[in-house]
N, C-alpha and C positions, 0 to 999 in steps of 0.2 A: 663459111657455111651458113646458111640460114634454115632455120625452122619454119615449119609452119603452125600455126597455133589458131586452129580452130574455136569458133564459140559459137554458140545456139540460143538466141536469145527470142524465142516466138517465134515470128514470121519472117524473122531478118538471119541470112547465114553471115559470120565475116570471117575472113581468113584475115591474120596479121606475119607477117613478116618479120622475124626477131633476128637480130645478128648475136653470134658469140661474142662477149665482150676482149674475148683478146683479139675480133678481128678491129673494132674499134680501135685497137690503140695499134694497129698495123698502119703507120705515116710512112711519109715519105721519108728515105736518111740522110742524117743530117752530114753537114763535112765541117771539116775543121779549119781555118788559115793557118797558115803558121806563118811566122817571119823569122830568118835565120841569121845569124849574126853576123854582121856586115863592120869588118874594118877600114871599111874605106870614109863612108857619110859619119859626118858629126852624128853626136848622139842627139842633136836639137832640129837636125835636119830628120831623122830618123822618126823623131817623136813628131812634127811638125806633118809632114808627109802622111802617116796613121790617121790622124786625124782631120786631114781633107779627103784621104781615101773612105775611110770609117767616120763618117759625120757623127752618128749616135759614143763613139768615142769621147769619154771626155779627156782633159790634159791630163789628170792623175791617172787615167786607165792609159791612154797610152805610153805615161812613160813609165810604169810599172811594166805594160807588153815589152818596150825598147829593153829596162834592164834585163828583165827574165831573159832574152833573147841575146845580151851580154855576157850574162854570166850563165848562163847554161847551154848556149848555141842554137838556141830555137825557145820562139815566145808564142804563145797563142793570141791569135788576134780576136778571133771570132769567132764562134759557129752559127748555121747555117743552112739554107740547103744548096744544091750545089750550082744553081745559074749563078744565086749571088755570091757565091764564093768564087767561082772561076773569075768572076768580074771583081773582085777585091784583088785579088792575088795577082789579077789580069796590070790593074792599076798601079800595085807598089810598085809591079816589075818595069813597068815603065817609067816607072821614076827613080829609076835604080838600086830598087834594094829588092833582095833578096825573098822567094815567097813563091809555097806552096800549098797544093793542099791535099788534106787524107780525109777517107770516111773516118768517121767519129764508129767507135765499136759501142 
C-alpha cells in the first residue's frame, strides 16, 4: 500500500510516494536444504561432498551438518532462496547422498 504525502512549498507542488514499512520487509522466501542421513557413504565422503557442493562451507561447518544429520536423521545445510537451493540439493543428489528442500516458516 502506498500513500501519498503531499507538500506545498511556494510555487513547487510535489507528491512523494511512502511505502508501509512492513511492505519493506515483504522479500522473497527463504528455503531450507536439508541433508538426511545416509548409511551407505563414509561420513568423510559425506563431509567432503558438502563442501564442493556448498563452496561458502567451511570443513567444521560441514562436518558439524554431516553429524547433525547422523545423529538426528536430518542436518541443515543452508538457507536460501529457492533457485539456489533446488541447485544445492539438485548436486548432493547427484553425488549420492540424500537431500531435500522445505520453505523455511
Amino acid at each position: 500500500m502506498f500513500f501519498i504525502n503531499s507538500e506545498s512549498n511556494g510555487n513547487s507542488n510535489a507528491a512523494l510516494l511512502e511505502k508501509k514499512p512492513s511492505e519493506l520487509k515483504n522479500k522473497s522466501p527463504k528455503y531450507k536444504v536439508l541433508l538426511h542421513n545416509d548409511p551407505v557413504n563414509s561420513m568423510e565422503y559425506v563431509t567432503t561432498t558438502l563442501r564442493e557442493v556448498v563452496p561458502q562451507l567451511s570443513e567444521q561447518d560441514a562436518i558439524a551438518i554431516m553429524l547433525e544429520a547422523h545423529n538426528t536423521g536430518v542436518g541443515l545445510v543452508i538457507v536460501c532462496d529457492l533457485e539456489p537451493a533446488e541447485f544445492y540439493s539438485e548436486s548432493l543428489k547427484s553425488k549420492g547422498l540424500t537431500s531435500t528442500i522445505e520453505r523455511e516458516d
